[in-house]
N, C-alpha and C positions, 0 to 999 in steps of 0.2 A: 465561556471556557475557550481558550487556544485549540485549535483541530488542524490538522493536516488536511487539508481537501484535497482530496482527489475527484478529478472529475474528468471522466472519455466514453468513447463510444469503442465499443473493438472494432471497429472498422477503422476508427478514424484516428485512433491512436493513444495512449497516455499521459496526462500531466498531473503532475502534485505539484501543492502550492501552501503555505510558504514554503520552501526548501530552502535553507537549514528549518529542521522547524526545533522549536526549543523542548528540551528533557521534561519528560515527567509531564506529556499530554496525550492526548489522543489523535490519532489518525480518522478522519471522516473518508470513508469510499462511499462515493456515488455513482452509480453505472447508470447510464444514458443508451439507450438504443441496444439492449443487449445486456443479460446478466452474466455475469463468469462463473466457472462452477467453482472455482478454488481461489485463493490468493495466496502467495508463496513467498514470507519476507527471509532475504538471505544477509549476513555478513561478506562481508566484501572480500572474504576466503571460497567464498559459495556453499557455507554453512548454513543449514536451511535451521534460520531462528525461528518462524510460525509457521502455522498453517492455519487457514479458514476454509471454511465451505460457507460456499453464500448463499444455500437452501433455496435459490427463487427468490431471494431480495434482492431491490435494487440499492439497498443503500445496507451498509456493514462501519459499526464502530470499530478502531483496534487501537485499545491501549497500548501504547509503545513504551510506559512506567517502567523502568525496571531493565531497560533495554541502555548499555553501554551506547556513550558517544559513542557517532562515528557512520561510517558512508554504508549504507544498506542497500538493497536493491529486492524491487518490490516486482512479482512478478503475477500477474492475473492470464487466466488464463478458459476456453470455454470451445468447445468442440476442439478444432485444427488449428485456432488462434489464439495465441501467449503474446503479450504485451509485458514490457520490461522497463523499469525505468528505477535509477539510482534517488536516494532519498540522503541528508544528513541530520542527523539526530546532535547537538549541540550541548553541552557539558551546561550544568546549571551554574 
């Protein structure tokens, strides 16, 4: 299956990979060094499209199906530290 990897540490900062990732897959978050308590994906209006809570896992799927082309931003977040980072989701 296609997945968006994400993979950072909150210290050390955010990457997703592939970026464009293609429509109608999944998002893979892998948290390294550090669990976030929430993930917050926004439209590029800063319309807040999801929300997760990452219960103590380091690792969270997120179906992005359903979810308009187009430039999102993805934001994790866990005590005083939010990490941010723009995503494109590509038209089938």
């Amino acid at each position: 299956a296609n997945h968006l990897v994400l993979r950072k540490r909150l210290t050390e900062g955010l990457t997703i990979s592939p970026n464009p990732v293609p429509c109608g897959t999944s998002l893979e978050a892998v948290f390294q060094g550090g669990v976030p308590l929430f993930i917050n994906i926004y439209d590029i209006t800063g319309r807040l499209i999801r929300h997760f809570d990452t219960e103590d896992s380091d690792q969270l799927i997120i179906e992005i199906t359903g979810m308009a082309p187009g430039t999102y931003i993805l934001r994790a977040g866990a005590g005083s530290t939010e990490l941010t980072e723009k995503f494109v989701v590509l038209a089938e």
